[in-house]
BATOR-630925 format. One record per residue: chain; residue in three letters; x, y, z of N, C-alpha, C in turn. Coordinates in steps of 0.2 Angstrom, whole numbers, padded with zeros to 4 digits. Atoms other than C-alpha are relative to their C-alpha. Example, Ala and Ser with C-alpha at 12.3 -4.5 7.8 and 13.67 -1.06 7.14 Angstrom:
REM residues 2
NODE   chaine   residu    n.c1    n.c2    n.c3   ca.c1   ca.c2   ca.c3    c.c1    c.c2    c.c3
NODE        A      Ala    0004   -0006    0000    0062   -0022    0039    0004    0006    0000
NODE        A      Ser   -0004   -0006   -0001    0068   -0005    0036   -0004    0005    0003
//
This chain:
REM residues 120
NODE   chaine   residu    n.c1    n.c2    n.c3   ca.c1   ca.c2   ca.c3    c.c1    c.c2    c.c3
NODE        A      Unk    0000   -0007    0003    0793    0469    0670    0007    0001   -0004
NODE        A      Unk   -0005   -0001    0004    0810    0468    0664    0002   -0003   -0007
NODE        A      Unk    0003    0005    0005    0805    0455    0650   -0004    0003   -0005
NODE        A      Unk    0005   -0007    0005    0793    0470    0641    0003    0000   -0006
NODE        A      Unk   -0002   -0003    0008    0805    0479    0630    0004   -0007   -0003
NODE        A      Unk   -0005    0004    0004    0815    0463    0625   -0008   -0003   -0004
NODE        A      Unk    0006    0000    0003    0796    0457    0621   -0003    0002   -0006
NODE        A      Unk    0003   -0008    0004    0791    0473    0613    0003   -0003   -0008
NODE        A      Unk   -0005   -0003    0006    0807    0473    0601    0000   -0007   -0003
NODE        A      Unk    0001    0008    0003    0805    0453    0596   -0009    0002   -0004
NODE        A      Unk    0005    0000    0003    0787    0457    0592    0000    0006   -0007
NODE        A      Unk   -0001   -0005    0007    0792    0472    0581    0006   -0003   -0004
NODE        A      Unk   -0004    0002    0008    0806    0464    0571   -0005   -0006   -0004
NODE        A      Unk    0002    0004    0001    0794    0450    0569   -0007    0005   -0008
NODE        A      Unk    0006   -0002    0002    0780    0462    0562    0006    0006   -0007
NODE        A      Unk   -0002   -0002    0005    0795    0471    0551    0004   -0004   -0004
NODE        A      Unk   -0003    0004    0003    0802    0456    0544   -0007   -0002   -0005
NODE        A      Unk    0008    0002    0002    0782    0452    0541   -0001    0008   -0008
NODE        A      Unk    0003   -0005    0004    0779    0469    0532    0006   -0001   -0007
NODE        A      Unk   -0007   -0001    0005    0799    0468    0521   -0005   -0007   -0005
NODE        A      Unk    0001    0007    0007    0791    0450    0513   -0007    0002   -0004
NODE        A      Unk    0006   -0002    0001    0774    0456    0511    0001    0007   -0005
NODE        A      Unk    0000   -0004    0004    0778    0472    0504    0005    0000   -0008
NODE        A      Unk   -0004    0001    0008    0794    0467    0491   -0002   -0002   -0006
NODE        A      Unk    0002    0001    0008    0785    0459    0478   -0005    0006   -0002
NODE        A      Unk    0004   -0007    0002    0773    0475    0478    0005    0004   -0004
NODE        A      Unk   -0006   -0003    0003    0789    0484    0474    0006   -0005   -0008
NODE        A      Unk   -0006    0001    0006    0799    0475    0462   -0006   -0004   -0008
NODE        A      Unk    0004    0000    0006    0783    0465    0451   -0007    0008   -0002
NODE        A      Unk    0003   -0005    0005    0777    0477    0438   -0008   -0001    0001
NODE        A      Unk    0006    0003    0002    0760    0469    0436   -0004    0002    0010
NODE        A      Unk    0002   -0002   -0011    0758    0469    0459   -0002    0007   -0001
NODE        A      Unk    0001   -0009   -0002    0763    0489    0459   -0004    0002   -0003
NODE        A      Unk    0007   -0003    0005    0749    0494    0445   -0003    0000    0005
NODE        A      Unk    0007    0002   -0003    0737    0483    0455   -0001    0006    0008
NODE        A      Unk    0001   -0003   -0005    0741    0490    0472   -0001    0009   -0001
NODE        A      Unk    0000   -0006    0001    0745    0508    0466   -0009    0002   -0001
NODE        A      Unk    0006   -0003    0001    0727    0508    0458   -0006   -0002    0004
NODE        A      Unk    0005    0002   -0005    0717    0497    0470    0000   -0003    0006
NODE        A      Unk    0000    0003   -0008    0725    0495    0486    0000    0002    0006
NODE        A      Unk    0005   -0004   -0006    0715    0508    0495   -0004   -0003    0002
NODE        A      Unk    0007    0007   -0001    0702    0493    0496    0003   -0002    0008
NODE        A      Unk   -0004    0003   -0007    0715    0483    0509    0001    0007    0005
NODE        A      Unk   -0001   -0008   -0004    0721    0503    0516   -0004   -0001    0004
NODE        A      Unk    0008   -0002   -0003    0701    0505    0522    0000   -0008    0004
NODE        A      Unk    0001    0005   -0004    0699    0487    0527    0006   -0002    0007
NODE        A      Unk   -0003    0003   -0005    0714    0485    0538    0000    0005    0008
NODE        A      Unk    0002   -0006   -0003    0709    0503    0544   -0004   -0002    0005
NODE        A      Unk    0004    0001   -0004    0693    0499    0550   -0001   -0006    0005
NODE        A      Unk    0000    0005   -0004    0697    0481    0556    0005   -0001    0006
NODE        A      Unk   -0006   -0004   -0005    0713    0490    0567   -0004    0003    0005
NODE        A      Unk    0003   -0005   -0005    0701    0502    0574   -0005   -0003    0004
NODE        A      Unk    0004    0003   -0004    0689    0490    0579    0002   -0005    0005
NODE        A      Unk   -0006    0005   -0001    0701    0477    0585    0000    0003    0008
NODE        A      Unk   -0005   -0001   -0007    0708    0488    0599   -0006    0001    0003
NODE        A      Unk    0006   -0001   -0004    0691    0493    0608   -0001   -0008    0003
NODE        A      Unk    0002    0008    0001    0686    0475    0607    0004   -0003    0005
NODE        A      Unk   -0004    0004   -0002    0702    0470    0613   -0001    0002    0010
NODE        A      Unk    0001   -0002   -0005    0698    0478    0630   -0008   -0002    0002
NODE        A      Unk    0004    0001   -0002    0681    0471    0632    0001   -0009   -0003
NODE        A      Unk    0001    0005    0001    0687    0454    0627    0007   -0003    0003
NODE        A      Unk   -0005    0000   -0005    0699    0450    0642    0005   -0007   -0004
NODE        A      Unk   -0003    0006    0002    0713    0436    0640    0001   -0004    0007
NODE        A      Unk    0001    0004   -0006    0711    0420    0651    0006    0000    0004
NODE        A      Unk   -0006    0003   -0005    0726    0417    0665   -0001   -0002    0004
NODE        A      Unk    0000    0004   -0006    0729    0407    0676    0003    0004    0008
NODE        A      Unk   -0004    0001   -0007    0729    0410    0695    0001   -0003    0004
NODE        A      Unk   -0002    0004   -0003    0736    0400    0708   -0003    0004    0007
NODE        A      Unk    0000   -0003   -0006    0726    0402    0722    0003   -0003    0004
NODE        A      Unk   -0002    0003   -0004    0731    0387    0733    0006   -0007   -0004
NODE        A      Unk   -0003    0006    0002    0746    0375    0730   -0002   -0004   -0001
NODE        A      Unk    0001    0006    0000    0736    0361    0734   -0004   -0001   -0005
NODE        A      Unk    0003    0000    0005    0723    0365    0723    0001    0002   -0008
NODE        A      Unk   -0001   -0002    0008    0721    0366    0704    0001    0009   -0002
NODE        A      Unk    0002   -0009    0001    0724    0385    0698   -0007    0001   -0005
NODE        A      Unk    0005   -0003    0004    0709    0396    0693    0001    0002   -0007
NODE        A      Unk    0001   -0004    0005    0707    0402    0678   -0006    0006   -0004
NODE        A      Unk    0004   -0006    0001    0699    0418    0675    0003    0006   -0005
NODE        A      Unk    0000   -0007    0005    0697    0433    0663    0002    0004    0003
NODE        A      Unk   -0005   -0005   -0002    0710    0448    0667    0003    0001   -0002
NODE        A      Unk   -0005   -0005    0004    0716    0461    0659   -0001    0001   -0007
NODE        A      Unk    0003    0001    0008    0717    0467    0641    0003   -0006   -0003
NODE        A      Unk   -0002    0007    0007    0719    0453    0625    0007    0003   -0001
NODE        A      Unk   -0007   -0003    0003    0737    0458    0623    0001   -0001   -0007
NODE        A      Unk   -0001    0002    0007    0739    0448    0605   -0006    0004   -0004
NODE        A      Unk    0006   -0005    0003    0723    0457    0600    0000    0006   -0001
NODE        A      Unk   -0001   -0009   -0003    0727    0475    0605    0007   -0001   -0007
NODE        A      Unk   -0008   -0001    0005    0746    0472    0597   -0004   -0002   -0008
NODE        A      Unk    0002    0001    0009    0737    0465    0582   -0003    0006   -0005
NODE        A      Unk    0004   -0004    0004    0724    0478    0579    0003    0004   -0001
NODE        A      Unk   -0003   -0008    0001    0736    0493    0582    0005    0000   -0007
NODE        A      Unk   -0004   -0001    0005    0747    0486    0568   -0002   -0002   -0008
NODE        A      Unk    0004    0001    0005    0733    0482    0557   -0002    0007   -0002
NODE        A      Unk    0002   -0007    0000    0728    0500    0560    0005    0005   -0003
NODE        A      Unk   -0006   -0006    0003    0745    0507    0557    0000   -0002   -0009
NODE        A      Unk    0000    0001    0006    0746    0499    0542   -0006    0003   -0005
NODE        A      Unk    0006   -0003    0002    0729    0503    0535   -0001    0009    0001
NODE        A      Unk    0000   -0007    0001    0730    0522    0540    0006    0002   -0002
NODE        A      Unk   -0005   -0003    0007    0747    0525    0531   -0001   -0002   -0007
NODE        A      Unk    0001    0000    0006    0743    0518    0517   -0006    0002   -0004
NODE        A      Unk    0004   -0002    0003    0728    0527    0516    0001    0009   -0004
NODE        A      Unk   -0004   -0004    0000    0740    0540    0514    0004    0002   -0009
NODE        A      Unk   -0004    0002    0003    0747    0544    0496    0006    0003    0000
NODE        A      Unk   -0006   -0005    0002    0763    0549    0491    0001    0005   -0005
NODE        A      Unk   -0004   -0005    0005    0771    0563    0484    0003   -0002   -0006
NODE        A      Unk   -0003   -0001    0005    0776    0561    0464    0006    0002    0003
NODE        A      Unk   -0009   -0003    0000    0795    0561    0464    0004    0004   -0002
NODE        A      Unk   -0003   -0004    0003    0797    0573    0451   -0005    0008    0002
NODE        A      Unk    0003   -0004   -0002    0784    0585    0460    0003    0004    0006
NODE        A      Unk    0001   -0001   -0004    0787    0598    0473   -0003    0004    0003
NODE        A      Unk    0006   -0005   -0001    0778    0609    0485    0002    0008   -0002
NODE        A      Unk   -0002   -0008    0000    0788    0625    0480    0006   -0003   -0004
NODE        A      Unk   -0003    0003    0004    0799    0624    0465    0008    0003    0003
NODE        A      Unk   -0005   -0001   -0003    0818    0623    0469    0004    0008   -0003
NODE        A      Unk   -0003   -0003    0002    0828    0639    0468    0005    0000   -0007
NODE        A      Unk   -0005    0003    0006    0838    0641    0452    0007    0003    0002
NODE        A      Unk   -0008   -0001   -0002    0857    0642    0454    0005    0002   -0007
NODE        A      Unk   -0004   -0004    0004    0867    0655    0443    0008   -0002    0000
NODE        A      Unk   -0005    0003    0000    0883    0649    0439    0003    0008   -0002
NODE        A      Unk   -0003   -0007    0003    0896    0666    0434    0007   -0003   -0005
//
């Protein structure tokens, strides 16, 4: 149990070192940002719905372990519990896919124009 969050946080740097390399060249080539800015709501939907199916499944689609019933004999192995790497997978397929289904705000747009500042 105490083994979890150190788990946890190795699998999340693993998944935002994964998104930094993945995502940079979307950001700095020209030619990449067009493409995703105009057609990378195609991937957004796809990783959306292959997230949200992912994690249901992941619970009906157990992960093997090993029991050890008897010393002398061989350990069992039987189906128990959720798919851990499936579940983790899908939820970050899905995060992924529902923010970027998301667009951004225009950086010279706001929702309400800024006050204007009288100087004397």
């Amino acid at each position: 149990m105490i083994g979890i969050p150190f788990v946890s946080s190795i699998l999340a740097g693993i998944a935002m070192v994964f998104a930094f390399v993945v995502g940079l060249p979307l950001r700095l080539v020209r030619v990449l940002r067009h493409w995703w800015v105009t057609r990378g709501w195609i991937f957004a939907i796809a990783f959306a719905v292959v997230g949200l199916i992912g994690i249901p499944v992941a619970f009906y689609w157990p992960m093997p372990e090993e029991i050890p019933v008897d010393p002398n004999q061989p350990t069992l192995i039987a189906a128990v519990g959720l798919n851990v790497l499936l579940c983790l997978g899908s939820m970050m397929l899905a995060g992924l896919g529902l923010s970027h289904l998301v667009r951004p705000m225009k950086r010279n747009a706001s929702p309400r124009p800024a006050p204007a500042i009288h100087r004397q």
